[in-house]
C-alpha positions, 0 to 999 in steps of 0.5 A, spaced: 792 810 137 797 808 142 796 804 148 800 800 153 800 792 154 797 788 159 799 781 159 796 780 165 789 780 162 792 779 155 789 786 153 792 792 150 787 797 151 785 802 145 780 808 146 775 808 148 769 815 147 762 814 150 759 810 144 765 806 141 770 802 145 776 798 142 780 793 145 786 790 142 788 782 144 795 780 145 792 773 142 785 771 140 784 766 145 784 772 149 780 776 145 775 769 145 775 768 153 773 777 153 768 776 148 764 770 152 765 774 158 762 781 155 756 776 151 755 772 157 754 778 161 750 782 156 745 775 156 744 776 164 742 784 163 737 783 158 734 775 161 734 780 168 730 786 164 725 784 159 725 776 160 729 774 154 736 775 150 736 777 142 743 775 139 744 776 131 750 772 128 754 773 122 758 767 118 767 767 117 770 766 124 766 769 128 763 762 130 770 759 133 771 766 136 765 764 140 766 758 143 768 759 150 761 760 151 761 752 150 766 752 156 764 753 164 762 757 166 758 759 162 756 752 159 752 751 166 750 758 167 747 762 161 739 762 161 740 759 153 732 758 153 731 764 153 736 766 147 733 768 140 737 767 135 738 771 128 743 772 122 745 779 120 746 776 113 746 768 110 747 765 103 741 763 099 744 755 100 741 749 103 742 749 110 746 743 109 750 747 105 757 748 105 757 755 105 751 757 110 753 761 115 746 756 119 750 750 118 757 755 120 753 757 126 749 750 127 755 745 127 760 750 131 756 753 136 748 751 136 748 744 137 751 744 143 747 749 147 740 748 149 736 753 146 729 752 144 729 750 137 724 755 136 727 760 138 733 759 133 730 763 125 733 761 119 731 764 112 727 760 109 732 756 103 727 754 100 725 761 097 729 765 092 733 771 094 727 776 094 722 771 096 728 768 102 729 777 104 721 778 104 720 772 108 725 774 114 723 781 114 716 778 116 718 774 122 722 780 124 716 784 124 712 778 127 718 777 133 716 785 134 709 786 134 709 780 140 716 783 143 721 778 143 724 784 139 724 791 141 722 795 137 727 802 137 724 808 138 728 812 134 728 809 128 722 803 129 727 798 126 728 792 130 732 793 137 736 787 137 740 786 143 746 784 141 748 783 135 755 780 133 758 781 126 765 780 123 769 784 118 772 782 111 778 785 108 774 789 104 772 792 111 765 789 108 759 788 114 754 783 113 752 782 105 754 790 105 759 791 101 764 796 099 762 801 094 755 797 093 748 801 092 745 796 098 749 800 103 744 807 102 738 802 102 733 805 108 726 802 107 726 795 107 729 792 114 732 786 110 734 786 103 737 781 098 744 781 094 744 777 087 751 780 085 755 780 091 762 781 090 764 775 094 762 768 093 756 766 093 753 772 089 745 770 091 745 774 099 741 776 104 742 781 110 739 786 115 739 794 112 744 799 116 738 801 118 737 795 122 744 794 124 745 801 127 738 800 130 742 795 136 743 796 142 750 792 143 754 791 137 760 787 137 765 788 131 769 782 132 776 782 127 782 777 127 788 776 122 793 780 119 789 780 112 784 785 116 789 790 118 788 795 113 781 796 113 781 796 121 787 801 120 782 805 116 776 804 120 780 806 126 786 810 124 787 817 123 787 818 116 779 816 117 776 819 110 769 821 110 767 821 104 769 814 102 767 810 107 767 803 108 761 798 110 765 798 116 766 805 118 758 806 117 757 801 123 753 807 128 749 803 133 744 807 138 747 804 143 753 801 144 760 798 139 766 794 141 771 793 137 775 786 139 782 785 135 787 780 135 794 784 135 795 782 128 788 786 126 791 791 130 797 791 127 797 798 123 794 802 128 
């Protein structure tokens, strides 16, 4: 993949087909002020057309990647009442744990945003790890069945209007991890990972199933120790029959790749 700079933007275009786009940073505070433009501007559709915005966070870096929201313009003209927010996945910790992706999300970002509390779902921390899975796959039902989410009409699975995920150097998703029996699950919605490779072991996390039911995904991924899973991801020497978590991100509508020039630095 070959693309030409441009500074002025602060992009490095990559490739583009009708379902999957790339686009390569030269930092990532340019890839931070694109990725508050793109999500900002996906709100503004989704609040115009069905009266609300449903967006699915995940833990690691992504939190800082969307702080430009918490700037003007978009500060004072996002419809932040009309947000509902969910996790892709979250560590079975106390929600003052210093591991929950909700306290990453909550000190980072929800806490300086007017969005209604109710319409800000964590898991249920006080559940074991099937309990805590079983109980937010019942709310996403519920968040279904009265249309906050729509339902996919392909698949049935909820149609999340944005979902917002990270990458590991692993090319792991989610708590969906390289190798892992959980990347085949097609039933449940929602499931736990009392194994995961990656501390800490106990887990929940959306289905691929879910994941690919969006109708906006975006892949976010910075840094050097990325480079190898995005060059595998995205490169030419794409192996089909061993994919990696990140390769088997397919949403029925669209994919965004957002990479600093050190994630991209192997294409």
């Amino acid at each position: 993949m070959r693309a030409k700079a441009l500074p002025m933007a602060g992009i490095t275009t990559a490739t583009t087909t009708d379902k999957k786009k790339v686009e390569v940073f030269d930092s990532e505070e340019a890839l931070a002020a694109s990725l508050a433009k793109y999500t900002a501007d996906l709100s503004e559709k989704f609040c115009q057309e069905r009266g609300c915005f449903t967006v699915v966070l995940s833990g690691g870096s992504l939190i800082k990647s969307l702080r430009k929201l918490l700037e003007p313009p978009y500060i004072d003209s996002i419809e932040w009442s009309k947000w509902h927010v969910l996790w892709v996945d979250e560590r079975v910790v106390p929600k003052d744990h210093i591991d929950s992706n909700y306290k990453l999300a909550y000190d980072g970002f929800l806490a300086q945003l007017p969005i209604l509390p109710g319409n800000v779902y964590a898991i249920n921390d006080a559940l074991s790890a099937e309990g805590a899975a079983d109980d937010y796959e019942t709310c996403l039902k519920h968040l279904v069945n009265i249309k906050v989410i729509e339902a996919s009409p392909l698949s049935g699975c909820p149609k999340f209007d944005l979902m917002l995920l990270g990458m590991g150097p692993d090319g792991h998703v989610a708590s969906l991890f390289p190798g892992h029996h959980l990347c085949n699950e097609k039933e449940k919605w929602v499931t736990c990972i009392k194994d995961s490779p990656k501390p800490p072991p106990e887990r929940i996390t959306f289905t691929f199933p879910v994941i690919n039911s969006s109708a906006y995904i975006a892949l976010v991924v910075c840094g050097a120790g990325k480079a190898d899973a995005v060059q595998r991801a995205l490169g030419k020497d794409q192996h089909a029959a061993d994919l990696l978590p990140v390769q088997m991100v397919s949403p029925e509508g669209e994919l965004k790749w957002f990479l600093d020039k050190d994630a991209a630095s192997k294409l």
